[in-house]
C-alpha positions as CSV (number, residue, x, y, z in Angstrom):
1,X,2.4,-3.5,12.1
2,X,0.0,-6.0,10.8
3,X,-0.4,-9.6,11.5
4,X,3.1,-9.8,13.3
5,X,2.2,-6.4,14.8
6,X,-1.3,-7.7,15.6
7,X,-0.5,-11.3,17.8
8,X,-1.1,-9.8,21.0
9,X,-4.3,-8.3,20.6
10,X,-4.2,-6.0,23.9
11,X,-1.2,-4.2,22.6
12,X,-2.9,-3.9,19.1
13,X,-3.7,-0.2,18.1
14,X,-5.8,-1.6,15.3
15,X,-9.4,-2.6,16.8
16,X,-12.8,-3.5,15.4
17,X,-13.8,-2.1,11.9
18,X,-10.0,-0.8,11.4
19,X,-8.6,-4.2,12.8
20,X,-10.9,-6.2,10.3
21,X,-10.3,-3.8,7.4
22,X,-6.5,-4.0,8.0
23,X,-7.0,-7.9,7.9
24,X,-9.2,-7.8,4.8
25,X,-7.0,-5.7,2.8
26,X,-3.9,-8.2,4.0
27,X,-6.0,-11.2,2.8
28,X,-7.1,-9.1,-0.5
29,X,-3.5,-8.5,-1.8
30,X,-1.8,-12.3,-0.7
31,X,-4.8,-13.7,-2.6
32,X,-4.0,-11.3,-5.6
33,X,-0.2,-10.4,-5.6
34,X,2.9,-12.6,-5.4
35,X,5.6,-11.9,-3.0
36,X,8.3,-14.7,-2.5
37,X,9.4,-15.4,1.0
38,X,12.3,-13.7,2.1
39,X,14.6,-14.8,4.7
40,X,12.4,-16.0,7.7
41,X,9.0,-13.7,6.6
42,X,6.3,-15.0,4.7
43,X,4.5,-13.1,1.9
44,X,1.9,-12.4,4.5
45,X,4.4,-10.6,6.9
46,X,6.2,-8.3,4.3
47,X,2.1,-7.5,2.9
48,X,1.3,-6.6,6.5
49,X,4.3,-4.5,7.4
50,X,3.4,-2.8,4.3
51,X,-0.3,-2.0,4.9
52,X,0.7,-0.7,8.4
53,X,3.2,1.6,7.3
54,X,0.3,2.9,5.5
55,X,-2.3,3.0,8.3
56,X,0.7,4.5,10.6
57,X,2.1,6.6,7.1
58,X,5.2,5.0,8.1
59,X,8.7,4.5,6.0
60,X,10.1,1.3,5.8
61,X,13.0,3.0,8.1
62,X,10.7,4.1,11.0
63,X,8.3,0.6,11.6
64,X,11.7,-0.9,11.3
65,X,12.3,1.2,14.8
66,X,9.4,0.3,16.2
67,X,10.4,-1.2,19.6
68,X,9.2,-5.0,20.2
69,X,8.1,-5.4,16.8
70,X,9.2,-8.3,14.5
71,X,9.7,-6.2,11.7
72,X,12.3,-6.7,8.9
73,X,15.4,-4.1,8.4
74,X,14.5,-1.7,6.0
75,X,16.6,-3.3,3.7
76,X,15.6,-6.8,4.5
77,X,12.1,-5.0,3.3
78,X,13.1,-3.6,0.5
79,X,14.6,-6.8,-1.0
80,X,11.0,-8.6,0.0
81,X,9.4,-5.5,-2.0
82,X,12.2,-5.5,-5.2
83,X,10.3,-9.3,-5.8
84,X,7.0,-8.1,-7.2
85,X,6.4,-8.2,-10.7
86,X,5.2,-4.4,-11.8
87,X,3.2,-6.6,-14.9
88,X,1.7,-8.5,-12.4
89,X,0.6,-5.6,-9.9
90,X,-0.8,-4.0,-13.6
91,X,-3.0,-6.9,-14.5
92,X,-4.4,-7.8,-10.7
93,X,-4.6,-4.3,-9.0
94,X,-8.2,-3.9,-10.6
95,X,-9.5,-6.9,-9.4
96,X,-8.4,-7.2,-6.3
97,X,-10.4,-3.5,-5.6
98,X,-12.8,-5.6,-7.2
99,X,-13.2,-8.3,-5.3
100,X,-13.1,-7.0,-1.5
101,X,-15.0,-3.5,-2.7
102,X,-18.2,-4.9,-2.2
103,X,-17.0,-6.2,1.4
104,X,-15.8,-2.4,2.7
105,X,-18.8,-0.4,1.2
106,X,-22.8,-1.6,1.4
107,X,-25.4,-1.3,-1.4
108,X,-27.9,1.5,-0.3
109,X,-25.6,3.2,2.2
110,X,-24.3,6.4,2.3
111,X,-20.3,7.4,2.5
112,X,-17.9,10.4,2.4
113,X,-14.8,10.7,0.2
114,X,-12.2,12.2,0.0
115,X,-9.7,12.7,-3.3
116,X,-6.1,14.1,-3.3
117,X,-4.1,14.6,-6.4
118,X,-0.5,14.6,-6.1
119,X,2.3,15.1,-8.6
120,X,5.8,13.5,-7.9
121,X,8.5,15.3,-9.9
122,X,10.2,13.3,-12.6
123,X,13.1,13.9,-14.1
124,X,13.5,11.4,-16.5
125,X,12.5,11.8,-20.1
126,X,9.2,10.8,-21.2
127,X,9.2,7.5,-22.9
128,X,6.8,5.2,-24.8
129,X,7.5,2.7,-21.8
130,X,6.1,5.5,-18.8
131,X,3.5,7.4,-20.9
132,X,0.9,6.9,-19.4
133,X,2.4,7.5,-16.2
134,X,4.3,11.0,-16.9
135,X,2.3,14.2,-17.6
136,X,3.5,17.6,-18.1
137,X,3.0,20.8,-15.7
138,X,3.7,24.0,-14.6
139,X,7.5,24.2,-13.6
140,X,8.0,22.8,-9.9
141,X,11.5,21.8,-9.0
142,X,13.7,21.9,-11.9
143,X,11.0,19.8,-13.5
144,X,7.8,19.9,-16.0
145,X,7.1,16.3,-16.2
146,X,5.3,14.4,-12.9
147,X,4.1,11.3,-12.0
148,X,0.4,12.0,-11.4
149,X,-1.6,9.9,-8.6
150,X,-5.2,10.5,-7.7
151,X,-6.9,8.7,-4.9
152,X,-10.4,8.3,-4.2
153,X,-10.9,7.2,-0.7
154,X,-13.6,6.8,2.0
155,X,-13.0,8.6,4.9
156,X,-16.3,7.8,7.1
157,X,-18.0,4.3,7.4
């Protein structure tokens, strides 16, 4: 997926506002996040596998499969992912929203969003180190602590 995904542009499945938001966010997060080079793929590679597993709601096992892809081995991409810094993606992730936010949505325009909660079962034991990331809940899977995520997306430009 991505840029290595994206060289031959008649094969691309990502065209015009999709293809340029896929490049922005790409841009966005190698401007904003560090991610060593690993093996022969550049930061840029293992950020663009990563944001098409997204677009595609991929696993790092399936866009591995895809055929004539240069796409690391799932573990080849996990080791590229193990290098960033949680601190780091902390401190930049709200200004990197910042910064290409007012390049997705216009001033004066009108757009529809959509928001999903989801809770991921923990079953750790809530420290002072994950907080603010752990709330409680109803009993769901041999658990009443989750790792609560709420996004907030546009889903029409």
């Amino acid at each position: 997926m991505g840029i290595k995904y994206q060289k031959n542009s008649e094969l691309s499945e990502f065209i015009g506002k999709e293809r340029a938001t896929l490049e922005l966010a790409i841009s966005s997060i190698t401007d904003h996040i560090t991610i060593l080079p690993c093996g022969t793929f550049t930061p840029e590679d293992i950020v663009s596998t990563t944001v098409g597993m997204a677009m595609k709601r991929y696993s790092p096992t399936a866009i591995c499969k895809v055929p004539n892809q240069k796409i690391p081995s799932a573990t080849t991409f996990w080791t590229c992912i193990n290098t960033l810094e949680y601190d780091e993606l902390l401190k930049n992730s709200t200004e990197l929203f910042r910064d290409s936010l007012h390049q997705l949505l216009k001033k004066g325009e009108s757009y529809t969003f959509a928001t999903d909660e989801v809770d991921d079962p923990f079953y750790g034991k809530k420290v002072t180190e994950n907080e603010d990331f752990v709330v409680g809940g109803k009993l769901k899977k041999s658990t009443c602590f989750f790792y609560r995520y709420i996004m907030f997306s546009p889903v029409q430009f």
